[in-house]
Wavefront OBJ file of the C-alpha trace (Angstrom):
o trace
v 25.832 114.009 -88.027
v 28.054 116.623 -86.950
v 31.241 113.945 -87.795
v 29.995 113.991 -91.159
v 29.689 117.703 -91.758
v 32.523 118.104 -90.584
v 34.500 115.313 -92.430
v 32.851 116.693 -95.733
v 33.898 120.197 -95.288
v 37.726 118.727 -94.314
v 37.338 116.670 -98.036
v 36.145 120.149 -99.771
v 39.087 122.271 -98.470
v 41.444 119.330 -99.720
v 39.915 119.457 -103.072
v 39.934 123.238 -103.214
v 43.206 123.647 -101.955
v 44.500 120.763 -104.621
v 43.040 122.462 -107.214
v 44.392 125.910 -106.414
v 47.980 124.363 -106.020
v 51.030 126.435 -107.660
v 54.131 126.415 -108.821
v 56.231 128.106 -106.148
v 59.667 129.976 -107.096
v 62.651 131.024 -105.093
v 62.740 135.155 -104.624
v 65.438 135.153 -107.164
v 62.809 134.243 -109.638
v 60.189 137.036 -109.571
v 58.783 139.941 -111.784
v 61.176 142.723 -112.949
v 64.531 140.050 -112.861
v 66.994 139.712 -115.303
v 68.175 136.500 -116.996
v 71.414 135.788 -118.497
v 71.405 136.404 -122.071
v 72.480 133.827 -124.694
v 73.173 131.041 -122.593
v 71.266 128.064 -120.871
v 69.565 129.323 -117.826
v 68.040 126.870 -114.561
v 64.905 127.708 -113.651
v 63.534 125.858 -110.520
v 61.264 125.403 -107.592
v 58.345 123.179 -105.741
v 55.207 122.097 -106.644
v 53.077 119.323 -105.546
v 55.741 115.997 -105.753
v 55.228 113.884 -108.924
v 53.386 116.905 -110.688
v 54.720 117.451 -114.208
v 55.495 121.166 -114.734
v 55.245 123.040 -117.646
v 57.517 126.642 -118.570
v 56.202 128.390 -121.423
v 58.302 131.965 -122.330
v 57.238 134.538 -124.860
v 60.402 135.132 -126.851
v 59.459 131.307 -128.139
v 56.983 128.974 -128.759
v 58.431 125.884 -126.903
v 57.238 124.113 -124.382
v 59.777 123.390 -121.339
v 58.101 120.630 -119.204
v 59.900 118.522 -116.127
v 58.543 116.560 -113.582
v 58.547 117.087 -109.078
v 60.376 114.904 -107.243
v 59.073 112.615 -104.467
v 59.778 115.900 -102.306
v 58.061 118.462 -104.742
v 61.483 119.480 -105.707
v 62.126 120.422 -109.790
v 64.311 121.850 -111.855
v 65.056 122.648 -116.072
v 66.873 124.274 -118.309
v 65.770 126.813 -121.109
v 68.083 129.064 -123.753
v 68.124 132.458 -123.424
v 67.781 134.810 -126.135
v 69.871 138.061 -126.567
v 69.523 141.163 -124.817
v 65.656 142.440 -124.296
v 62.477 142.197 -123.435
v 60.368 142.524 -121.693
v 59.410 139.140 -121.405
v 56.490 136.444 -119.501
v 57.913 133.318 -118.181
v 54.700 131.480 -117.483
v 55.017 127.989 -114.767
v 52.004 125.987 -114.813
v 51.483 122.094 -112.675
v 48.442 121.239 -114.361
v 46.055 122.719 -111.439
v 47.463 126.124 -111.437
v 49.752 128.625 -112.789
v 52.254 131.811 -112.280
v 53.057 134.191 -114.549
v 56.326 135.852 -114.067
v 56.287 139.457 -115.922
v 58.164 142.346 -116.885
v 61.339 139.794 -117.079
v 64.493 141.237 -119.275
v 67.745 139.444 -120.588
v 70.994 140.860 -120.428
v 73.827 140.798 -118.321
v 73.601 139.410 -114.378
v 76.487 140.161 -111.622
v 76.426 138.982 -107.963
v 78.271 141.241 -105.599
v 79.448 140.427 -102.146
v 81.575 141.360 -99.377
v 81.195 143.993 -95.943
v 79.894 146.853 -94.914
v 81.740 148.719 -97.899
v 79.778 146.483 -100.172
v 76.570 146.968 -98.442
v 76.762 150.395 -98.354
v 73.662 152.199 -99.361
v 73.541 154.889 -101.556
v 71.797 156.829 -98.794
v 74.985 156.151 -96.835
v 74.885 155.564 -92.947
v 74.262 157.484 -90.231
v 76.859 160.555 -90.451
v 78.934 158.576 -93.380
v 78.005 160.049 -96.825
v 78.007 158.833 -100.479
v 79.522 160.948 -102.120
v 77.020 162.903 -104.930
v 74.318 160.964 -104.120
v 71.546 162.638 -104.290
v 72.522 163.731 -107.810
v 72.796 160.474 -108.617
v 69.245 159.409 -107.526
v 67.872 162.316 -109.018
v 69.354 160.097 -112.316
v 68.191 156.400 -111.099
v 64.840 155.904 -113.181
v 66.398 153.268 -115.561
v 63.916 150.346 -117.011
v 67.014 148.455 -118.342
v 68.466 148.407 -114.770
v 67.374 145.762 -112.382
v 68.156 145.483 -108.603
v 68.294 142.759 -105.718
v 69.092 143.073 -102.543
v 69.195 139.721 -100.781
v 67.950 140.048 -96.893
v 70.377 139.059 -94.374
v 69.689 135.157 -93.208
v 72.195 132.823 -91.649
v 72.312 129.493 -90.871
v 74.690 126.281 -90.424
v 72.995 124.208 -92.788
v 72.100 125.528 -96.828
v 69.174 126.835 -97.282
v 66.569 126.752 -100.406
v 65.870 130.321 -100.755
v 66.805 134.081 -99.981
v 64.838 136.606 -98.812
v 64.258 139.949 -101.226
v 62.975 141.149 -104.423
v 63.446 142.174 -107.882
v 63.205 145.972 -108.707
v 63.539 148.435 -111.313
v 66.138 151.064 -111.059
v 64.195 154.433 -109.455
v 64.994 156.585 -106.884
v 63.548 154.804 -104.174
v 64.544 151.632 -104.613
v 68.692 152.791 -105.294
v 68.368 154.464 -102.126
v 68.964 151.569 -100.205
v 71.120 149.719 -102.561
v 74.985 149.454 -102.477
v 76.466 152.167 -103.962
v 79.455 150.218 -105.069
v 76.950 148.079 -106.961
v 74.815 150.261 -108.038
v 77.016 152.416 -109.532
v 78.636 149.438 -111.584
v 75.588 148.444 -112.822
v 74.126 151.469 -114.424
v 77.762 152.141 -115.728
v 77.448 148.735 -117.424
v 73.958 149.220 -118.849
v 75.057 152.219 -120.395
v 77.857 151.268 -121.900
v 76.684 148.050 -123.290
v 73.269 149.211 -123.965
v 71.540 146.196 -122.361
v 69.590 145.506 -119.461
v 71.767 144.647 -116.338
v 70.718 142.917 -113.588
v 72.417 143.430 -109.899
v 72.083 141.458 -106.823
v 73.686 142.366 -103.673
v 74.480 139.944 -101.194
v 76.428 141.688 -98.852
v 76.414 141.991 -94.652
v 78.579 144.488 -92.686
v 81.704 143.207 -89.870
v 81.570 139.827 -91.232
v 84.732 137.676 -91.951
v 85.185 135.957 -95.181
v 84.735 132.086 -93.029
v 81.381 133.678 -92.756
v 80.954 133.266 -96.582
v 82.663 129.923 -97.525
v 81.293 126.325 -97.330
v 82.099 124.189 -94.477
v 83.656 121.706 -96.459
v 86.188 124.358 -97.918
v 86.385 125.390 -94.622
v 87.886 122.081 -93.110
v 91.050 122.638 -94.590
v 91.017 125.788 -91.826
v 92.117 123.513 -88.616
v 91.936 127.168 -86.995
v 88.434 127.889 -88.372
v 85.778 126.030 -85.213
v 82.317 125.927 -86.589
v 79.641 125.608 -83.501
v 77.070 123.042 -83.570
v 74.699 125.586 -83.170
v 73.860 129.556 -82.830
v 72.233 129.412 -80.088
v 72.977 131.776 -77.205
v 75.978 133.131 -79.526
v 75.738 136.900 -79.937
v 76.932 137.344 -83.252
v 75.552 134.457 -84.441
v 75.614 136.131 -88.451
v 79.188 136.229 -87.746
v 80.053 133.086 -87.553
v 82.088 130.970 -90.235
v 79.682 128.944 -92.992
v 76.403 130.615 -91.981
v 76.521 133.321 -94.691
v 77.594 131.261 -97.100
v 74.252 128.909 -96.144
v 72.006 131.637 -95.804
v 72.796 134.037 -98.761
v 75.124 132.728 -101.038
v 74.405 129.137 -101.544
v 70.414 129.242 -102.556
v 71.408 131.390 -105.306
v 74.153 129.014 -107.204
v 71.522 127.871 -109.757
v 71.039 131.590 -110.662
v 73.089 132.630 -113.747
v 75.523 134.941 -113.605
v 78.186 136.881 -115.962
v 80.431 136.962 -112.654
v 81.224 138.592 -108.953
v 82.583 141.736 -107.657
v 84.170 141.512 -103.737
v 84.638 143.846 -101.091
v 85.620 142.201 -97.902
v 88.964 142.346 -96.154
v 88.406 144.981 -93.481
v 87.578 142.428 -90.619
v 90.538 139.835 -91.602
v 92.928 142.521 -90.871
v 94.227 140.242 -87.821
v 94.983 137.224 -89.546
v 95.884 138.247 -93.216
v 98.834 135.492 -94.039
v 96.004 133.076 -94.010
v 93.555 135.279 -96.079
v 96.379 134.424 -98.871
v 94.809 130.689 -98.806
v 90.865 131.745 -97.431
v 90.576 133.764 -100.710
v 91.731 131.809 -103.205
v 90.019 128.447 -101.942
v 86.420 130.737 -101.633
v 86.375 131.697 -105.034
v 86.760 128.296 -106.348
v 84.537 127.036 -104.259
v 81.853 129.480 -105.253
v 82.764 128.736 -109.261
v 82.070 124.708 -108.600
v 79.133 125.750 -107.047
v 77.657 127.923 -109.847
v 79.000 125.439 -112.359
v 80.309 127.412 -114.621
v 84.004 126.880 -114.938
v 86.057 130.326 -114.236
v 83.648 133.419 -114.430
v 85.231 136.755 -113.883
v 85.742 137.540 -110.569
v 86.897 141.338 -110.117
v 87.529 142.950 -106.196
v 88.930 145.768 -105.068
v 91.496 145.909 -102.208
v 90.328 147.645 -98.562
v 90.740 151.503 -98.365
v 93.915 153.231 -96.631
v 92.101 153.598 -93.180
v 93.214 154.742 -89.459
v 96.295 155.749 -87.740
v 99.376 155.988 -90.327
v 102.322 153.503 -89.001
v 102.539 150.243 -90.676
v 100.096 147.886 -89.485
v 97.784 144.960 -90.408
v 95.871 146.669 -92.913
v 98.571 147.904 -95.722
v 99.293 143.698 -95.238
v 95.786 143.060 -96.100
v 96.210 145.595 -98.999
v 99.215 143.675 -100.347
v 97.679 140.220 -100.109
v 94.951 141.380 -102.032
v 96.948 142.555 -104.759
v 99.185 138.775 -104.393
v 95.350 137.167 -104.677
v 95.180 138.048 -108.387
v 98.473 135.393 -108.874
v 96.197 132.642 -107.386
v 92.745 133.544 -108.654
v 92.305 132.483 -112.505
v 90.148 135.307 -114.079
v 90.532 137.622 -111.761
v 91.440 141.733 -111.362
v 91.837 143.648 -108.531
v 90.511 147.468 -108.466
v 93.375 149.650 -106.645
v 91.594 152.289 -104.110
v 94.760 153.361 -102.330
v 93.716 157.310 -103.289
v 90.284 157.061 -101.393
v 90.625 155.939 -98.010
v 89.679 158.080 -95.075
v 91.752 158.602 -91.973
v 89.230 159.019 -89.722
v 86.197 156.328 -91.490
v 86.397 152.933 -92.417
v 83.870 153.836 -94.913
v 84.869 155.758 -97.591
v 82.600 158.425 -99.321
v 84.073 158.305 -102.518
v 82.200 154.696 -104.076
v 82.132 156.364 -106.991
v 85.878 155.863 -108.272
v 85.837 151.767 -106.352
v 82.811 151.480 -108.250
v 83.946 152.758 -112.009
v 87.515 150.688 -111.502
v 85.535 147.111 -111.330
v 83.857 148.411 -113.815
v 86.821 149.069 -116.378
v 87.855 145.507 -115.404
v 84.590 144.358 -116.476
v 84.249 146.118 -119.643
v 87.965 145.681 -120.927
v 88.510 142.018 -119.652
v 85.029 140.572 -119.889
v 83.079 142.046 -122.372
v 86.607 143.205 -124.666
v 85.766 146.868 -125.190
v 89.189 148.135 -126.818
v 91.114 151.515 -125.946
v 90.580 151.602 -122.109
v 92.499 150.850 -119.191
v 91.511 148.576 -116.395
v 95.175 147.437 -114.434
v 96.866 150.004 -112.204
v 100.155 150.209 -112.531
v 101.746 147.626 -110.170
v 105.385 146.580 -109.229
v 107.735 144.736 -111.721
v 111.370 144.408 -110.699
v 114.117 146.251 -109.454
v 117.933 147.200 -109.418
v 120.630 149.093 -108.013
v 122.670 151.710 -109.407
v 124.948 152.509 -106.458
v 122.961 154.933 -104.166
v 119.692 154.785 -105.902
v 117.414 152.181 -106.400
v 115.192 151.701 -109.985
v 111.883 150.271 -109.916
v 110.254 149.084 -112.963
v 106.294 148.575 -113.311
v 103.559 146.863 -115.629
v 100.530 147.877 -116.697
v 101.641 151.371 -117.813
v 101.415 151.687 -121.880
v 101.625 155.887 -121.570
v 104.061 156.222 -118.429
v 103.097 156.691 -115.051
v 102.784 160.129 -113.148
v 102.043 162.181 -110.441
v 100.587 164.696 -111.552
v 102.668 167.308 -110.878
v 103.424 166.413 -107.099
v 106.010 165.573 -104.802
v 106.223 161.789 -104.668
v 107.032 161.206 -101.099
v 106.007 157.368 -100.142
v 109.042 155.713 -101.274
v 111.009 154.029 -98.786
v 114.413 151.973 -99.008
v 116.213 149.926 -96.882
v 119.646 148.182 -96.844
v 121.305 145.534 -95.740
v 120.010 145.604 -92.185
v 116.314 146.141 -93.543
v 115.765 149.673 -92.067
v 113.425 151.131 -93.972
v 113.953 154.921 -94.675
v 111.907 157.509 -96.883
v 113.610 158.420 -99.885
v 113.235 160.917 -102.506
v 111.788 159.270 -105.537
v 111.247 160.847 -109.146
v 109.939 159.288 -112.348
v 112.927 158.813 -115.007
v 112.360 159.251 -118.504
v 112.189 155.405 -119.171
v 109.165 155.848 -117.001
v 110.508 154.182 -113.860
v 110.849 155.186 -110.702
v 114.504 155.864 -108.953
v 114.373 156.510 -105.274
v 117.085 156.948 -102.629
v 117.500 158.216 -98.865
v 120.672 159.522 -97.546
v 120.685 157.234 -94.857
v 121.206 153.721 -97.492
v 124.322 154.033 -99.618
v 123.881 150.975 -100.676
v 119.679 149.792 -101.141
v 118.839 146.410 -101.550
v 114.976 146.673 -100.555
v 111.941 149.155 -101.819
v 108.670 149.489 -100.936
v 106.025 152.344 -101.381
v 102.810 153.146 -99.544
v 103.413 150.690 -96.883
v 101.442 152.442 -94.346
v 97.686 151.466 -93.132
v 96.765 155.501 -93.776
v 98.422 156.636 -97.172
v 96.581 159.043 -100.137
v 98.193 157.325 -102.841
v 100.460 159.873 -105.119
v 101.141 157.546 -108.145
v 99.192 156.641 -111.112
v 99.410 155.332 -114.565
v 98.219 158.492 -117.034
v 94.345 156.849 -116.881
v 94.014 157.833 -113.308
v 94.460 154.226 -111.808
v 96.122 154.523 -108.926
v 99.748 152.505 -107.949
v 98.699 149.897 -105.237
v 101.114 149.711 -101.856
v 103.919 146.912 -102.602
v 106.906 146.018 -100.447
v 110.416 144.249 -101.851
v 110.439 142.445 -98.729
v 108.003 138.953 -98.331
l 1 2 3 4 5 6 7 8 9 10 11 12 13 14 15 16 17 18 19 20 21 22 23 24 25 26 27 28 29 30 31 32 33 34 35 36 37 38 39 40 41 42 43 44 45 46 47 48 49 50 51 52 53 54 55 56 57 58 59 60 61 62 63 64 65 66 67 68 69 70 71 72 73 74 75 76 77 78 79 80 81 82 83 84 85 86 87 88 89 90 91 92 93 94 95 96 97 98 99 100 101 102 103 104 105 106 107 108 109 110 111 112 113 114 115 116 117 118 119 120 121 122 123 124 125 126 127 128 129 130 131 132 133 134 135 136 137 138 139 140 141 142 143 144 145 146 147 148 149 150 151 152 153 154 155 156 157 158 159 160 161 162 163 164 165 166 167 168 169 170 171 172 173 174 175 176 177 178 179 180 181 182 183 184 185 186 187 188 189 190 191 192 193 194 195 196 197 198 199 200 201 202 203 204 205 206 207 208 209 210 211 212 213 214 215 216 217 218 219 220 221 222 223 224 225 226 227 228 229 230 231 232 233 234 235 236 237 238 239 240 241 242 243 244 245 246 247 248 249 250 251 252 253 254 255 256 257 258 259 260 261 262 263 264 265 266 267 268 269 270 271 272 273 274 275 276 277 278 279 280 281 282 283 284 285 286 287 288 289 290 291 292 293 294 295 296 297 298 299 300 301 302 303 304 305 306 307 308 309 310 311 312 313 314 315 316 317 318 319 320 321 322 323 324 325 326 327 328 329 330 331 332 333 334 335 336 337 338 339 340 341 342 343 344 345 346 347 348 349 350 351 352 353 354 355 356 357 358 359 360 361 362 363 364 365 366 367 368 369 370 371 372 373 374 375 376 377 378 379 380 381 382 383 384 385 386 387 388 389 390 391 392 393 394 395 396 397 398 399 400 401 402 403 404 405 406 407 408 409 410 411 412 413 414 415 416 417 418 419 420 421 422 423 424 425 426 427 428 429 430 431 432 433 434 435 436 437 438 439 440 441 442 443 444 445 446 447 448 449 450 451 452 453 454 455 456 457 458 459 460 461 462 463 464 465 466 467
């Protein structure tokens, strides 16, 4: 009798718990997220396998249906309208549904990196943001939506991320990057549409820790371990990132990245020159996509002043744009900090991505977005001319002495020179030590305050004559 009791309640729970099945979505998919406007968006998750699922949205009457795989596995496509809302996405498998609310179109951007990327606005321990607290004191913004993806690695891709969706507010910018933040809410007020932000970003890790393993097998110097086990920084290690937080949100569609990474590469930056490059287009197959924007900014001038692995990470970052289609590098070499590998100052990193977003990607005329960066270079017997791009009203220094110019002859001995801007908006440098200069380079130290910028305030990024 018991047997029977029993085996009847088993039979009602399986019937209750059929009948209360539900669509279940990814984190990326949740109240308060922004789509993509005006383009064809994947939507996707489980349900019970074979189940035919059915998306209903209310800026249409359609009907989006698509059916579970043997696994419980599905995914569609709908069309985005133009920017608004907000808007119900509503997933139903015949026995249930979800209703996704307070959902707004616009513009989406993924942003990865480090530590300087990660950033809160709160700032660490004893490391400020500069003006924050004015700025969260300005953070309620409905049109502004954030995500900050929880830190998960693994050596295998995952299906989903950990975090959620929220609305621009005090609180929740607290703990968001600042360098993403800040771009964000200077795009949604510019273009007067709601912007959406994730952040996928974890501090001391390597870019191998963000790239595929099958990218990475080009890397003979890159060892992936069979597994984490007993490995202390297991987060650290190469593909697990890239499994864990990067991968489970390709189907998500974006306008394009921002990057800041570089600081822990320092030590082998010749073969960043080939990491970087072979990342991004991996992550653009992934995404599917062809070549979105993809805007970084260089690491920050940062420790003791000689010339040292990091000005040589500065300078392959600024080679990267040559070998990364739809790409633009933000120069920061006026905001480093001696003393911090952090700077304060997110504020101008943040606003230079965001001129390359606004004048490359979305075309807003009249701005500036490129720093002024080397060109070519001659002789005229003592001195040495250097001409530059990316400077339509001159370049200047506002009023001070320029004093990181160095030249070098024959013998490539590098000495500081005295450099001045000429009329034709060059700049001719010379040391007493080289009559006769064949080499120039400027900045080239890991700790610099950069001194030269084009008349927009975008500063001159370090470059050496010498490869």
């Amino acid at each position: 009798m018991k047997v029977k009791i029993l085996t009847a309640i088993f039979l009602l729970f399986l019937s209750v718990h059929t009948t209360e099945a539900k669509v279940v979505l990814p984190a990326v998919l949740s109240d308060n997220m922004v789509l993509q406007q005006n383009t064809e968006v994947k939507l996707w998750g489980t349900a019970d396998k074979n189940k035919t699922v059915e998306v209903t949205v209310s800026w249409n009457a359609d009907k989006y249906t698509t059916k579970a795989d043997a696994h419980g596995k599905w995914l569609l496509k709908i069309k985005t309208p133009t920017a608004g809302g907000p808007h119900t996405l509503t997933f139903s498998d015949g026995s249930g549904s979800l209703t996704l609310n307070n959902v707004m179109t616009g513009e989406v951007w993924l942003c990865s990196g480090q530590s300087n990327m990660a950033m809160p606005m709160r700032g660490y321990p004893s490391q400020p943001i500069l003006h924050s607290n004015e700025m969260l004191l300005q953070a309620d913004n409905p049109n502004l939506r954030l995500l900050k993806v929880g830190m998960n690695y693994s050596l295998t891709p995952q299906e989903d991320v950990k975090g959620e969706w929220k609305v621009s507010a005090p609180e929740s910018a607290r703990e968001f990057s600042a360098v993403a933040y800040q771009f964000g809410e200077m795009l949604q007020k510019q273009l007067n549409v709601p912007v959406g932000i994730i952040v996928s970003s974890v501090g001391g890790t390597r870019i191998e820790s963000w790239m595929d393993r099958d990218i990475l097998k080009a890397f003979p110097h890159v060892k992936i371990p069979e597994s984490l086990e007993g490995v202390k920084t297991n987060f650290k290690e190469p593909t697990v990132l890239f499994n864990g937080m990067i991968y489970p949100l390709a189907n998500f569609s974006i306008k394009g990245w921002l990057w800041y990474q570089g600081e822990s590469n320092r030590s082998n930056a010749e073969i960043y020159t080939k990491l970087f490059p072979a990342m991004v287009a991996d992550w653009r197959k992934h995404w599917g996509a062809g070549e979105l924007p993809f805007y970084y900014t260089e690491i920050a001038p940062y420790g003791k002043a000689e010339e040292g692995t990091g000005v040589k990470m500065r300078y392959i970052q600024l080679q990267a744009m040559k070998d990364i289609p739809n790409s633009g590098m933000a120069a920061i070499t006026d905001v480093g900090m001696a003393d911090y590998i952090h700077p304060m100052d997110k504020t101008a990193v943040a606003r230079r991505l965001g001129y390359w977003a606004l004048g490359n990607t979305y075309g807003i005329k009249g701005i500036t977005y490129r720093s002024p960066i080397y060109k070519s270079h001659k002789t005229e017997g003592n001195k040495i001319i250097v001409s530059f791009e990316n400077f339509a009203n001159g370049i200047t220094s506002y009023g001070k002495e320029i004093t990181l110019f160095e030249v070098a002859g024959s013998d490539g001995q590098f000495y500081p020179a005295k450099a001045q801007i000429s009329k034709a908006g060059d700049i001719e440098a010379q040391a007493k030590e080289v009559t006769a200069p064949v080499s120039v380079r400027y900045a080239w130290k890991d700790w610099v305050v950069g001194e030269v910028y084009n008349t927009d305030g975008l500063p001159m990024p370090s470059f050496t004559t010498v490869e």
